[in-house]
C-alpha positions as CSV (number, residue, x, y, z in Angstrom):
1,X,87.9,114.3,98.4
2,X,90.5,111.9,98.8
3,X,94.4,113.6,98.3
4,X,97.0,111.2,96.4
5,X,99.9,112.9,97.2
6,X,102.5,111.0,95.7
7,X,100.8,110.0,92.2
8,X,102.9,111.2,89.4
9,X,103.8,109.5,85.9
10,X,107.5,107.7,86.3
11,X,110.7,110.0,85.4
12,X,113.0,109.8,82.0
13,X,116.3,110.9,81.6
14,X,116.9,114.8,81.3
15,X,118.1,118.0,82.6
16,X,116.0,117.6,85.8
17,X,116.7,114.1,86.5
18,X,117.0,113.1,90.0
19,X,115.3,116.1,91.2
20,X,112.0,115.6,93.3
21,X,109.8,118.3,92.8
22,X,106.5,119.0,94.5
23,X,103.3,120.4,92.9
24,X,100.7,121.9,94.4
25,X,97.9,123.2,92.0
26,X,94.8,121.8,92.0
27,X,94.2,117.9,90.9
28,X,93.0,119.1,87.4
29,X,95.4,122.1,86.9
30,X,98.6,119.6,87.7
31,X,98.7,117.6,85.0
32,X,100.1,119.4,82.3
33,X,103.2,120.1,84.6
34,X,103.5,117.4,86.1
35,X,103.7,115.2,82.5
36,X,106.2,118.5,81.1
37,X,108.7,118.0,84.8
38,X,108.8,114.1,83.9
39,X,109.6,114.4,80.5
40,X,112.6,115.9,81.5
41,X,113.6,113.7,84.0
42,X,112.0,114.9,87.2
43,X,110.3,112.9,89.6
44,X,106.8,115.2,90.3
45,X,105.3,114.6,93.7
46,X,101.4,115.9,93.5
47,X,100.1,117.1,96.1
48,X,96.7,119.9,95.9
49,X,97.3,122.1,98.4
50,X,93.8,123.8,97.5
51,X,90.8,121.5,96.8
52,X,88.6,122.8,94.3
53,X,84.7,122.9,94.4
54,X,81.5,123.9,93.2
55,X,79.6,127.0,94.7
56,X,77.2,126.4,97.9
57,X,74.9,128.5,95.7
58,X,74.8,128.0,92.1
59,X,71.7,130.4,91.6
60,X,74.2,133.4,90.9
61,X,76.4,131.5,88.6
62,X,72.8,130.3,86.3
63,X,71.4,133.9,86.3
64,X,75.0,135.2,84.7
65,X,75.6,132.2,82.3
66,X,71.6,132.7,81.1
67,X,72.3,136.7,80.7
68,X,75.1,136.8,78.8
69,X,74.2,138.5,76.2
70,X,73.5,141.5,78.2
71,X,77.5,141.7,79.4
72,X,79.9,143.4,76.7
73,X,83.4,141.9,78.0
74,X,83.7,138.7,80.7
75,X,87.0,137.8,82.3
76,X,88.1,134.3,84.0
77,X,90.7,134.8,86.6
78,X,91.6,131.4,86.4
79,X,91.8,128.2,84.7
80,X,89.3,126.7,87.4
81,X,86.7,129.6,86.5
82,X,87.1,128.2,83.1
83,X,85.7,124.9,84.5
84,X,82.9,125.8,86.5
85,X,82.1,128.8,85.1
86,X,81.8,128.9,81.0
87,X,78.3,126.1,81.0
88,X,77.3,125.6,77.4
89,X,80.2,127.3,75.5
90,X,77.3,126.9,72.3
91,X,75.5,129.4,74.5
92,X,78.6,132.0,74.6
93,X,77.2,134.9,72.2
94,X,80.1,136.2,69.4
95,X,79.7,139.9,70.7
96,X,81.2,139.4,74.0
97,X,84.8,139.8,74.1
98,X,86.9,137.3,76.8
99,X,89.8,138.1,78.7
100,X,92.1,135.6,80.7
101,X,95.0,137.0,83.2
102,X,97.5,133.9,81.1
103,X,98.0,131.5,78.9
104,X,96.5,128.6,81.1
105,X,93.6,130.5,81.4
106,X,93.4,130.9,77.1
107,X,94.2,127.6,76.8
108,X,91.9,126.2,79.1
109,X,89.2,128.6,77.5
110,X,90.5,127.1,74.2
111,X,89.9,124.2,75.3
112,X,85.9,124.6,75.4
113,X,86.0,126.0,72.6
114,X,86.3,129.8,73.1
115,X,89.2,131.0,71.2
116,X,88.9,134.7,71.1
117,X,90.7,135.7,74.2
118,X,93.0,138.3,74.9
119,X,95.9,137.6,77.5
120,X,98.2,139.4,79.2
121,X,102.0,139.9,76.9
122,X,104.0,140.6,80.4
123,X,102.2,140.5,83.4
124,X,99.5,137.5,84.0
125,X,97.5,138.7,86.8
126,X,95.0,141.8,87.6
127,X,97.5,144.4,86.7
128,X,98.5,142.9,83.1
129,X,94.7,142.5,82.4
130,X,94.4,146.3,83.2
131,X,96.7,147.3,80.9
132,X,94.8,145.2,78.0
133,X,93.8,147.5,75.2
134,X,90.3,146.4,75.6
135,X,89.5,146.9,79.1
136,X,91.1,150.5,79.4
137,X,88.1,152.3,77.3
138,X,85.4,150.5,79.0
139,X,83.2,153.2,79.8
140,X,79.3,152.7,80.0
141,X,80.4,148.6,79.2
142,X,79.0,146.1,81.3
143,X,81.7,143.5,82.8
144,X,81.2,139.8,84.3
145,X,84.5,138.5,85.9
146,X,83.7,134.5,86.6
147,X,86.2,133.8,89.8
148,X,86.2,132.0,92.8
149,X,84.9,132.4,96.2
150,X,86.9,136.1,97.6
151,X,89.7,137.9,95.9
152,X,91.7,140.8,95.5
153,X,89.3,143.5,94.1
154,X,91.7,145.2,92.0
155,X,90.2,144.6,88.6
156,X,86.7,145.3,89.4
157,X,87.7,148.7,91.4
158,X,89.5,149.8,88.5
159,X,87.3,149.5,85.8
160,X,84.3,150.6,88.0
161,X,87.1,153.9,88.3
162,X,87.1,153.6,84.2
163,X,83.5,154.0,84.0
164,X,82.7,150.3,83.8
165,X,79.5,148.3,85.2
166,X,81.3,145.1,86.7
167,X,79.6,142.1,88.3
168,X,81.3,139.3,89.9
169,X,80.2,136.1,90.3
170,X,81.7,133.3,92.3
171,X,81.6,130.1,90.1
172,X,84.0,127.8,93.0
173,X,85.2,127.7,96.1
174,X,88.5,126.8,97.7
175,X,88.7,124.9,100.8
176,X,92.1,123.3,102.2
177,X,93.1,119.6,101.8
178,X,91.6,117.9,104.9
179,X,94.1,114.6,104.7
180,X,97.2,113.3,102.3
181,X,100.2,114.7,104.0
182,X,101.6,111.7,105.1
183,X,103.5,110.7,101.8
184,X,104.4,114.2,101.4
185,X,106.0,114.6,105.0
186,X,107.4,111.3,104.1
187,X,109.7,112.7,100.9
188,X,110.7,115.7,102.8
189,X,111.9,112.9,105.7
190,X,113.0,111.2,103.3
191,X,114.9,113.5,101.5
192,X,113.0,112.9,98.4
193,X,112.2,116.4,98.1
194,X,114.5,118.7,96.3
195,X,112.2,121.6,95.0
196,X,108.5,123.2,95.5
197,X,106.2,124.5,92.9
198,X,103.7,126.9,94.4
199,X,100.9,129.0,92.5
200,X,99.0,130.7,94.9
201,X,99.9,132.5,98.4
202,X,96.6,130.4,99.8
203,X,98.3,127.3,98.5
204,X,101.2,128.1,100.6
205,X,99.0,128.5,103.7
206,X,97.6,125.3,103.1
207,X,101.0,123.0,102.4
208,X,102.5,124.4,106.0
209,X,99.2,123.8,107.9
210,X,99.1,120.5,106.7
211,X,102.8,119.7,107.3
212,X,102.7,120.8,110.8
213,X,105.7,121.6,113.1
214,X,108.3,118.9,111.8
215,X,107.4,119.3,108.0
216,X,107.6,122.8,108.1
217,X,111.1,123.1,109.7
218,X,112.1,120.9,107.0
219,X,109.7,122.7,103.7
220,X,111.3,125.8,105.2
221,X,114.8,125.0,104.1
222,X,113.4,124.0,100.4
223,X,114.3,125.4,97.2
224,X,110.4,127.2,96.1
225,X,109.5,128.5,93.1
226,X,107.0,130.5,92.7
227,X,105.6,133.0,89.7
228,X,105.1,136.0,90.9
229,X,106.5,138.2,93.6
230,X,103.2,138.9,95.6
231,X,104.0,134.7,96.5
232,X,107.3,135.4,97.2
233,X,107.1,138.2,99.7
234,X,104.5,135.7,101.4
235,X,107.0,133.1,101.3
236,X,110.0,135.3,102.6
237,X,107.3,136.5,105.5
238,X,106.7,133.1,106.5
239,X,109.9,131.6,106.6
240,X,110.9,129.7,103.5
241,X,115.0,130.6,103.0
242,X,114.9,129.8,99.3
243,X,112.7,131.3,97.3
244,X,113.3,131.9,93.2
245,X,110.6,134.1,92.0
246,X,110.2,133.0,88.4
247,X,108.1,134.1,85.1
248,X,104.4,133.6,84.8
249,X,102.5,130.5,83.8
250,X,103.9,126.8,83.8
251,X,106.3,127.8,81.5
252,X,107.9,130.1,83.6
253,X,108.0,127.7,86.4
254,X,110.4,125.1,84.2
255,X,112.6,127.2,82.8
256,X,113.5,128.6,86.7
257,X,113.6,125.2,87.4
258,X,116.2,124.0,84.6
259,X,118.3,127.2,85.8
260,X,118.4,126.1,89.1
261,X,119.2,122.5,88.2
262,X,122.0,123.7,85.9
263,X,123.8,124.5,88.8
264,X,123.2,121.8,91.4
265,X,125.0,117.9,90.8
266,X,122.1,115.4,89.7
267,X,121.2,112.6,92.0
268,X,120.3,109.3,90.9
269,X,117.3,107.9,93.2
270,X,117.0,104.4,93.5
């Protein structure tokens, strides 16, 4: 897969302007923050730190999407399970109830069509699914969690512990970015580089391996925002000196940025 690290829409006017601000999700998960940073001035420099694919195996992935009728409640970790995982949403029977750990995870289920989810209110990840009304009296249910390849095992130990029948099934698989740092090590030479956006501890992992020695001396000294403080810690462990944990979901993300930009003098790039 090629990497277009530098590919972003051009910058307006606004309370970010001037600031250069990396972002790491995955190519289809970027967009709608990237287009939201530019509309308020920011110049977004895209660069996947994890690549997303299908599953080696797809047999699994079939068997679950032709049995759904026989699962009570299915949960997508992610916006990306969304994508490979849902098939023919005309196939998705009304009796099965959905959950998603956020908003991008609703809205990208929305966005096939699924509408009946339940989300999170406070905490979008494992633990703010647990505490859902309808996965806390799940006993003698049957439970499909679409992810990715590997995991943290929280949510299907729990609800085993609950009484629930869970089955995972790995609809993707993330692998690390095997070119495209150049124009990214480039901005942080450069100076062009005034923030990071980072999602996922594995993203993190990905950006410094890429970056190598020189890079990331320089990512180090960064301002990175992150949404939630299992990233931090991982951040702090490896190194990076400024790190601003912020509230879940892309939303979260802007509005720690626009506080941090509220105290810094704006920069006109030419």
């Amino acid at each position: 897969m090629e990497i277009h690290p530098l590919e972003s829409p051009p910058a307006r006017p606004g309370p970010l302007a001037g600031a250069g601000i990396v972002v790491t999700r995955p190519v289809r998960q970027a967009a709608g923050l990237v287009r939201r940073l530019a509309a308020l001035g920011a110049t977004p420099l895209v660069w996947p730190a994890i690549v997303i694919l299908p599953p080696t195996d797809t047999a699994p992935l079939a068997r679950v999407q032709r049995d759904l009728a026989t699962y009570d409640i299915a949960v997508f970790v992610s916006a990306n399970a969304v994508e490979y995982g849902v098939g023919d949403p005309a196939q998705w029977p009304a009796t099965i109830a959905i959950a998603a750990p956020g908003p991008g995870t609703a809205e990208a289920l929305a966005a096939v069509g699924l509408t009946r989810v339940h989300v999170p209110v406070d905490s979008y990840d494992s633990e703010g699914l647990l505490a859902l009304p309808e996965l806390r009296d799940v006993a003698g249910r049957r439970v499909i969690i679409f992810r990715g390849d590997g995991g943290r095992e929280l949510l299907g130990d729990t609800l085993r512990e609950r009484g629930a029948r869970v089955d995972y099934v790995a609809c993707y698989r993330r692998a690390a970015p095997q070119s495209g740092a150049e124009g990214l090590l480039a901005a942080l030479r450069d100076g062009r580089v005034d923030a990071v956006t980072l999602t996922s501890s594995e993203g993190l992992d990905n950006l410094l391996a890429a970056l190598g020695a020189d890079g990331r001396a320089r990512l180090l000294q960064v301002p990175t925002f992150v949404p939630h403080a299992r990233i931090a810690e991982h951040a702090k462990a490896l190194g990076l000196r400024a790190v601003i944990t912020t509230p879940g979901s892309d939303a979260g993300l802007i509005a720690g940025l626009l506080e941090w930009a509220a105290g810094r003098p704006i920069t006109t790039r030419s």
